[in-house]
Structure formats: structure tokens, C-alpha cells
C-alpha positions in Angstrom: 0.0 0.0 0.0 1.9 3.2 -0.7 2.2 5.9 1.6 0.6 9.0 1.6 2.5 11.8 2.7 1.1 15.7 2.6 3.5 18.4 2.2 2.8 21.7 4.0 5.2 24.3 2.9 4.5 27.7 2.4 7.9 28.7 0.5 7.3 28.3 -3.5 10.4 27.2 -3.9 10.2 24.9 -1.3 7.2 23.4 -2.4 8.7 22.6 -5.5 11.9 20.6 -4.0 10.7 18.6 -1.6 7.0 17.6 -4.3 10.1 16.7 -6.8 12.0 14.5 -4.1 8.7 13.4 -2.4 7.3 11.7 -5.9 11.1 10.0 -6.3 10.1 8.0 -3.2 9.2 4.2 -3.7 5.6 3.1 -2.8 5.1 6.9 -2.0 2.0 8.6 -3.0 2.5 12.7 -2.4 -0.7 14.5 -1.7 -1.4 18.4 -2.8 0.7 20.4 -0.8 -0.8 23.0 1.7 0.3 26.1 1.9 -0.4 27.3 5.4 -1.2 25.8 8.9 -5.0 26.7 8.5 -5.0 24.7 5.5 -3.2 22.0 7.4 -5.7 21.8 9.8 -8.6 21.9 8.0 -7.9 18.9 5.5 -6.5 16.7 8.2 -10.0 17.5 9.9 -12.0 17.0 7.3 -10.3 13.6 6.1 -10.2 12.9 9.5 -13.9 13.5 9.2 -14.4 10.4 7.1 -12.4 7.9 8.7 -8.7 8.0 10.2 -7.6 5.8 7.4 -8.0 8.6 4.9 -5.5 10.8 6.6 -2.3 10.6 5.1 0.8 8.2 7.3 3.0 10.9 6.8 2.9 15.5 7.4 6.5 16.9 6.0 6.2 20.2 7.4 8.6 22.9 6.6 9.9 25.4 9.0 8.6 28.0 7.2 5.2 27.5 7.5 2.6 30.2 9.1 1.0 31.8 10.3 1.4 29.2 13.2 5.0 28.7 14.1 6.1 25.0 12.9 6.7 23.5 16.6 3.1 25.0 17.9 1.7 23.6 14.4 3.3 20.3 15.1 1.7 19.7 18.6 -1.3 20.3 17.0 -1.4 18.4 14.8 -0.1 15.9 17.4 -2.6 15.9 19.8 -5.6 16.4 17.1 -5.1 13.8 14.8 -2.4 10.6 16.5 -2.3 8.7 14.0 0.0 10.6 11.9 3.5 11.2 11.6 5.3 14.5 11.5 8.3 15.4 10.1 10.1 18.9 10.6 12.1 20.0 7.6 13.9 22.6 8.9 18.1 24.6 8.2 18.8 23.9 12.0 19.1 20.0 12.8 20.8 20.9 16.1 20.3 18.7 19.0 18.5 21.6 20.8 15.7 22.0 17.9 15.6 17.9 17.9 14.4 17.9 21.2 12.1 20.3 21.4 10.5 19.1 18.0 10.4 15.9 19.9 8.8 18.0 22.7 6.4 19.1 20.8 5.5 15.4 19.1 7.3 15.1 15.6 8.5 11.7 14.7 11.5 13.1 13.1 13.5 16.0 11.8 15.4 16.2 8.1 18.0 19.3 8.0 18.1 21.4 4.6 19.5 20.9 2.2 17.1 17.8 1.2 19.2 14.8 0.6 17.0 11.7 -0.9 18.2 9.4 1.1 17.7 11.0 4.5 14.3 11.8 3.3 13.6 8.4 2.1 14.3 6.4 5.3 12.6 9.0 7.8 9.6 8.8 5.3 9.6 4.9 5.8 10.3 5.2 9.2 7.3 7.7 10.0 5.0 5.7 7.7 5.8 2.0 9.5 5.1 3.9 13.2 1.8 5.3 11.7 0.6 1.9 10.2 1.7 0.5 13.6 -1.0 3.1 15.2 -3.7 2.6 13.3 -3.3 -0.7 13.7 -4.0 -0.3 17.2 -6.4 1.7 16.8 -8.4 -0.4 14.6 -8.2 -3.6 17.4 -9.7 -1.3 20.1 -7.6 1.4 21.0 -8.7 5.0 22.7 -11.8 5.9 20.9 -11.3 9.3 21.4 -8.6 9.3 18.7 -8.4 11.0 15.0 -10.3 14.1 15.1 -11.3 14.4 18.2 -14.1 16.4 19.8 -15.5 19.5 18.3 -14.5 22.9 20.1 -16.9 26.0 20.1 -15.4 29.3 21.1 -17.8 31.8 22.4 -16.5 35.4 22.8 -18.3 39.0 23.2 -18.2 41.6 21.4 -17.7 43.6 24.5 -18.2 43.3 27.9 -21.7 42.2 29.0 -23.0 40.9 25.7 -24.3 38.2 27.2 -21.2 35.0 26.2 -20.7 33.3 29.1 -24.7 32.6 29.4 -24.3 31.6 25.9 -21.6 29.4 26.7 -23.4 27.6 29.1 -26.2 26.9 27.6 -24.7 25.4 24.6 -22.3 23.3 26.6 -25.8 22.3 28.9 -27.8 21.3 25.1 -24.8 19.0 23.8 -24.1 17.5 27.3 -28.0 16.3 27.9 -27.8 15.0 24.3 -25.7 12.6 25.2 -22.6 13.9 23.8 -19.8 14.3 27.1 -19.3 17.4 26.9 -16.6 20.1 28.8 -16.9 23.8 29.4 -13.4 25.8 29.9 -13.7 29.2 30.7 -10.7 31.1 29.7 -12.3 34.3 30.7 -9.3 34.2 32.4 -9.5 37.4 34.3 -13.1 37.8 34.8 -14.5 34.8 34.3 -17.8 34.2 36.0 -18.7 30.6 34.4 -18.3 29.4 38.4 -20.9 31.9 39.3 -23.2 31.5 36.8 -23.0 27.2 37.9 -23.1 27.8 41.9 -19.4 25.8 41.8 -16.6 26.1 44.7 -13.4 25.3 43.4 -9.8 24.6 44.0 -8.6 23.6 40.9 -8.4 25.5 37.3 -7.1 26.2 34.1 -3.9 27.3 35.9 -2.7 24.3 37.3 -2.5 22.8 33.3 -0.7 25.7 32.3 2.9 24.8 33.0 2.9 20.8 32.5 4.2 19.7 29.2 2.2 16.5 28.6 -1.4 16.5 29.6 -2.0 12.7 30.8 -6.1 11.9 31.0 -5.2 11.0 34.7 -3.9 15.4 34.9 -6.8 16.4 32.9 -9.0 14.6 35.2 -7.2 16.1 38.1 -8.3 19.7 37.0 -11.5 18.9 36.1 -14.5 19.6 38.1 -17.6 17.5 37.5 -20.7 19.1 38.0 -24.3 18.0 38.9 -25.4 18.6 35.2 -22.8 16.2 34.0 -20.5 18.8 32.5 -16.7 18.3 33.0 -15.6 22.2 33.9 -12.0 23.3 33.5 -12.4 26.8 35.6 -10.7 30.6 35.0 -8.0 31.3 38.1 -9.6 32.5 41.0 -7.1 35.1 41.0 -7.7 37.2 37.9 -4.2 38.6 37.5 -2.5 35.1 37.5 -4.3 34.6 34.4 -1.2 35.8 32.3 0.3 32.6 33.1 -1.6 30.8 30.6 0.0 31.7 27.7 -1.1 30.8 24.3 1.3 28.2 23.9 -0.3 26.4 27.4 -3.8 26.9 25.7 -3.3 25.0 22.6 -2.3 22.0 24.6 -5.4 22.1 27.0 -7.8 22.6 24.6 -6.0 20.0 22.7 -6.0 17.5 25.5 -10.0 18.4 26.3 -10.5 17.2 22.4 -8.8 14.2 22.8 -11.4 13.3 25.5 -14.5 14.9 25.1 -16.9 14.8 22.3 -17.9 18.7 22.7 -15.5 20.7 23.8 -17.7 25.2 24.7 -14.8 27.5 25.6 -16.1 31.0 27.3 -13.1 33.5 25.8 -14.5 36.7 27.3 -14.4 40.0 25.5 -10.8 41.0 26.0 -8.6 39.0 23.7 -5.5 37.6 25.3 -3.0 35.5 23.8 -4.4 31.9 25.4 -8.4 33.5 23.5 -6.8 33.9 20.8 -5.0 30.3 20.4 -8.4 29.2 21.0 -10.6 31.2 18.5 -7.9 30.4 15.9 -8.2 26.6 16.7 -11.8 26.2 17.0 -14.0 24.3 14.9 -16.5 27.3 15.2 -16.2 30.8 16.4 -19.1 32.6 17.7 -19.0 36.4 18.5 -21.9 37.5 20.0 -23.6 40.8 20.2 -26.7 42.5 21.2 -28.3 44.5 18.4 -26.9 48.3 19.5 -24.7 50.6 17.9 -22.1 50.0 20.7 -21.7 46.4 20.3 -22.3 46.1 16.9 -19.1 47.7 16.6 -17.5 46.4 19.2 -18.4 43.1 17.2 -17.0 44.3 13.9 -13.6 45.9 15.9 -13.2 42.2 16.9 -13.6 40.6 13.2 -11.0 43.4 11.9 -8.6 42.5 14.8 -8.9 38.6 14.3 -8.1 39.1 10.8 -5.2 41.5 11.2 -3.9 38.8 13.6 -4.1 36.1 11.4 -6.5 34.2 14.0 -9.5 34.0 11.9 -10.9 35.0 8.4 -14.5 37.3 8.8 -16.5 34.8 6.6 -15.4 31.7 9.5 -17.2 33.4 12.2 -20.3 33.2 12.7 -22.4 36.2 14.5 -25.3 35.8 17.5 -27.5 38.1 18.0 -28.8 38.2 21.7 -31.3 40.4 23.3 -33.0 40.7 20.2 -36.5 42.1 19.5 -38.7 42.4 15.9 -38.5 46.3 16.6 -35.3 47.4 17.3 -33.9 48.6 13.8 -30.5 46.9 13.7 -31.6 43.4 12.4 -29.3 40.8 11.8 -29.1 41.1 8.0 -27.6 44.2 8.7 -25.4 43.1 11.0 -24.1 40.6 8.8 -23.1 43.7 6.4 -21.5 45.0 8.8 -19.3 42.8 10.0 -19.0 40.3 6.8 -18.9 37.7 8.7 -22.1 35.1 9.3 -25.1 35.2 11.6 -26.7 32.5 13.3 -30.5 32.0 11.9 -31.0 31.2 15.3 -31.4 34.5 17.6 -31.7 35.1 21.7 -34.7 37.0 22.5 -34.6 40.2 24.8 -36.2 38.3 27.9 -33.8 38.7 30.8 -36.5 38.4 33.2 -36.6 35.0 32.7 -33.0 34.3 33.4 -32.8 36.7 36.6 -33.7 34.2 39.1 -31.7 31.7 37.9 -28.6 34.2 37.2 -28.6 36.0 41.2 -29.1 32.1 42.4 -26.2 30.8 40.5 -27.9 27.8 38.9 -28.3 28.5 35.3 -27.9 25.0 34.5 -31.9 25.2 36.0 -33.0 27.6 34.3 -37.0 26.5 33.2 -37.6 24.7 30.2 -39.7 26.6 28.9 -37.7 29.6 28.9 -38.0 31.2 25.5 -34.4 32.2 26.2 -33.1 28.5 26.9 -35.4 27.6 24.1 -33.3 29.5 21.8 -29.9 29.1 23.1 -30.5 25.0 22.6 -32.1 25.4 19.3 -28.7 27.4 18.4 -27.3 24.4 19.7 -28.5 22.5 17.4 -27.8 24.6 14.3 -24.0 24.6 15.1 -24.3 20.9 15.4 -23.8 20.6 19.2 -26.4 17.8 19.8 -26.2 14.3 18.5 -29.4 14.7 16.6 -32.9 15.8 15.7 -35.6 14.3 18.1 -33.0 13.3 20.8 -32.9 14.1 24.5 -32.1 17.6 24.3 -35.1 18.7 22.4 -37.6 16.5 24.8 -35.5 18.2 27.8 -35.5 21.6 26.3 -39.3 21.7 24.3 -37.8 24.2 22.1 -38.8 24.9 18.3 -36.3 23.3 16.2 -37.9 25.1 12.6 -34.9 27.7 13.1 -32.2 25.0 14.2 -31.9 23.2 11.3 -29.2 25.2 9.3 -25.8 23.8 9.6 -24.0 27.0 9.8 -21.2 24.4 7.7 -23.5 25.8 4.4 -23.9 29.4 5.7 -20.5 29.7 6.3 -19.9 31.4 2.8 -22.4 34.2 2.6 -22.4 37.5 5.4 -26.2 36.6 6.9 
């Protein structure tokens, strides 16, 4: 069976040398190369999507590579997809860069300039140990291997847009589908997701943030269970130690929640620090929500602009929600959508906050009544960003909500503005 090995080199020149020596390999079968680690990502995903055994044995990435830094890309890919091997092309085959690429989970490093034969036996190599996993795999390994879970970000467009409300109520819908489901608020200064859950808690983010390899018996450590079933991975209880989770620290959490949950809700605030922004750029989907005023309407379309100067996110991959929202006001979400470019959920959160205030000053939104218009709408949001396992499960029988304005997979909408 030959092997399949995807290049990911941004460098045109680069791209053509290593294609050339790549399709000179025996039994090798070189796939189109990828020119970014966003593009990376997203075809190992969606291959992943289908079955592991469609993603390629071998990833050659080159050092080059952006806008994610090679090593960061690397663990990523690591922890995301298992069962395939990375190798690091890079000018400085040092012993300091071989470990840390180790570090960071390559299966091997080939200096420049290429030199067929190195490449050809590290190919091999790689291939053989990514056969050896799948074979594992296949003859009952972790199930919680190839893709892994899917991770929703939820940020405001400013402060006290309603997001971590959001947050919770989305995490609530997927986890009483029967999906397991963890909510990580990385809030990390503010964040209120304990509050809003009536938790006490020792534990947090901040005791993940400086271990290197995040076992399931760590993750579990940090982890507080709550009554509703959802794992939560808490903001620091101190606001200003927040800074110690940097982005590098995010990408491995979030990471090691995917590996072992099948819905992963992140609360990332309104302020964007460096561990939101690993986050949002690593998400499967990115909401941003607002409420329909002048204020956070721009506040919303400041935060599109600034993911997209940052390289963190495009406009047309995030996807808008429009909370507080009545038939009168005259910013409507079409216009919204103009605004920002970017697209808005069909599914909006109506102005009712007397219906969460009793729940909200109690601290037990996870009981807020069924038959809350508000809930009603945050869980048929839910299920239009494909949170729930499917039509006519639990959540809908435990939420009674309409599901006529759930059922667009914001996967089509994804390429108009709303």
C-alpha cells in the first residue's frame, strides 16, 4: 500500500523541492501540498472526518510554514489527529531543535539541504510507526482518537453581551444530548462561568498551564464534574494570574479536552489575550456574540477586523449571534451581517432577561425552566452549530424548544455575510 505523505510548505520554492523529491520515493504517494497551517488543519479534519484511514501516514512540514509557528503547528497536529506522523524540515538540525520538536511530538527532523536518502528512510520510518498506530487503533484502541471532539469558542463583542450565558447553555444542550461534553472558561480574568454554575473550586485552568504533557489522569485532576454532567475546566480564581496561561499552554489544554471529550464550549471573554486567541484560531466554530446596538455592533466588527489583522480567523469563518433581540429594534441581523462580513446565526436570543434573573442571582443556570423562551433558543442554536447528536434526541424532549430555526448547519452558511 503506498504511503501518503502531505506536504505543508509555504515557501514556492520549497514546495517545488521537496513535491520533486517526495514523488522519487518508492511506494510513495505525495498529496497536494498545503500552503499554510490553517489549510493544514482543516484537511486533516476534514479527512479525519471520514475515517482516520483517509489521513495521510505521513505530514512533512517545513519550517517556514505560518501563520502558526512550525513547533506549535506540530503539537497540533499531534494531539488532534495521533495517528499521523510529522516530520520537521527545517536549516537547524541541532540537537536543541531535535528535542524540542520531539517535545512538541514530531516523529523526526530532516535538516536542509534535502538529501534523498535522508528523506527516504525517515519517510519509511514515520510511515511504519503510523501503520503500527492505526493498527492499534483499529483492534480497540482509545476511541477518542483521529479528530477528536469539536470545540466552540464563544467570545463578546464587548463586555456584558451576554457570552458566558451563551456558553453555558450550549455546553448544557450538547451534554443532555448525550454527547460528554466540557466547558473551559478562559475568561481568564473575569470569568464568571463558576458563578453562573453555583461551583466552589480549588482547581483551574492554571494548574495545566505549565505541564508539558497532559495525561487523562492530569486532565481529570483539574477537572471539576458538575451535577449537570458537564466536566468544567475553571478561569484562576485570581484574575491577575491569568497571564500565566500563555497561548502556547492553551493550545495543549484545549487540545488535551478534544482528545477526550466529544464537545469541547470555551467562554473567551471579551478581552482577547494571547491563550483566547490560540483558542478562537483553533476552534471548529467561532461565535461572537452581540446584542443588536450601535455599541456592540461595533464592538463586534472591531473584533472581526482584529482577528483578521492577527491572522487568527478569516471574517467569513465566524459566525455572529445576535442576543437580546427584538422584531422592533432597527439593527436586524441582516444588517449586521453587512457589517461585520462575517455570518449570523439563523438562530437569535430574544430580549427576555426576566426570565433568566432568578436563575442568574441564584447561580444555577444549568436550572433555568424549560420553557424559557431564552433557553429555548440558546438550545435550538445548539443544534444549528451541530452541538447535539441529533434531531428528536434528548435535548429537544428536555428543552421543548422549536427546532424550525435550528436546522441550518451554519457548515452551508458559512460562505455568505447573513
Amino acid at each position: 500500500m503506498p504511503t501518503r505523505i502531505l506536504p505543508a510548505v509555504g515557501d514556492a520554492d520549497a514546495v517545488r523541492s521537496i513535491t520533486t523529491l517526495l514523488s522519487q520515493l518508492p511506494d510513495a504517494e505525495p498529496v497536494a501540498p498545503v500552503t499554510d497551517s490553517t489549510q493544514l488543519i482543516d484537511t486533516l479534519a476534514r479527512l479525519a472526518a471520514e475515517s482516520v484511514d483517509e489521513l495521510p501516514e505521513v505530514v512533512v512540514v517545513h519550517e517556514r510554514i505560518g501563520p502558526v509557528p512550525a513547533l506549535e503547528l506540530i503539537r497540533e497536529v499531534a494531539l488532534r489527529f495521533p495517528a499521523v506522523g510529522v516530520i520537521l524540515v527545517t536549516s537547524d538540525a541541532g540537537p536543541g531543535l531535535f528535542q524540542a520538536a520531539m517535545d512538541y511530538g514530531a516523529r523526526g527532523l530532516i535538516a536542509l539541504p534535502l538529501n534523498y536518502e535522508e528523506l527516504a528512510a525517515r519517510v519509511h520510518v514515520v510511515a511504519q510507526w503510523a501503520v503500527g498506530v492505526r493498527r492499534h487503533l483499529g483492534s480497540g484502541g482509545d476511541a477518542s482518537t483521529g479528530a477528536g471532539g469539536t470545540v466552540v469558542t464563544v467570545s463578546g463583542a464587548k463586555g456584558g453581551v451576554g457570552a458566558t450565558v451563551t456558553a453555558v447553555q450550549l455546553a448544557l444542550a450538547a451534554q443532555a444530548s448525550g454527547r460528554s461534553t466540557a466547558l473551559l472558561d478562559l475568561d481568564l480574568q473575569t470569568g464568571d462561568v463558576a458563578s453562573y454554575l453555583d461551583v466552589q473550586f480549588r482547581r483551574s485552568v492554571l494548574d495545566l498551564a505549565a505541564i508539558t504533557d497532559i495525561s487523562p489522569r492530569v486532565l481529570a485532576d483539574a477537572v471539576f464534574r458538575h451535577d449537570s454532567g458537564l466536566a468544567l475546566l475553571l478561569a484562576p480564581g485570581e484574575g491577575e494570574r491569568g497571564e500565566d496561561v500563555t497561548d502556547r499552554a492553551a493550545r495543549q489544554i484545549v487540545g488535551a479536552l478534544r482528545s477526550r471529550y466529544d464537545v469541547v464550549v470555551i467562554d473567551c471573554g471579551a478581552q482577547l489575550g494571547g491563550a483566547g486567541a490560540a483558542a478562537v484560531e483553533t476552534a471548529d466554530t467561532a461565535l461572537l456574540v452581540t446584542t443588536p446596538d450601535v455599541v456592540a455592533v461595533r464592538g463586534a466588527k472591531r473584533a472581526v477586523r482584529m482577528w483578521e489583522r492577527l491572522q487568527i480567523r478569516k471574517a467569513e469563518e465566524t459566525t455572529v449571534v445576535v442576543n437580546r433581540h427584538t422584531r422592533g429594534t432597527e439593527i436586524q441581523p441582516p444588517l449586521i451581517g453587512r457589517i461585520t462580513g462575517t455570518a449570523v446565526a439563523a438562530t437569535t436570543i430574544p430580549a427576555h432577561f426576566k426570565e433568566l434573573q432568578a436563575a442568574v442571582d441564584a447561580g444555577r443556570l444549568h436550572e433555568l425552566d424549560a420553557r424559557s423562551t431564552v433557553r429555548q433558543s440558546l438550545w435550538g442554536l445548539a443544534a444549528e452549530i451541530g452541538l447535539v447528536k441529533a434531531p428528536g434526541t434528548a435535548v429537544q424532549k428536555a428543552g421543548r424548544f422549536r427546532g424550525d430555526r435550528g436546522a441550518v448547519s451554519l457548515r452551508r452558511r458559512r460562505g455568505g455575510a447573513g
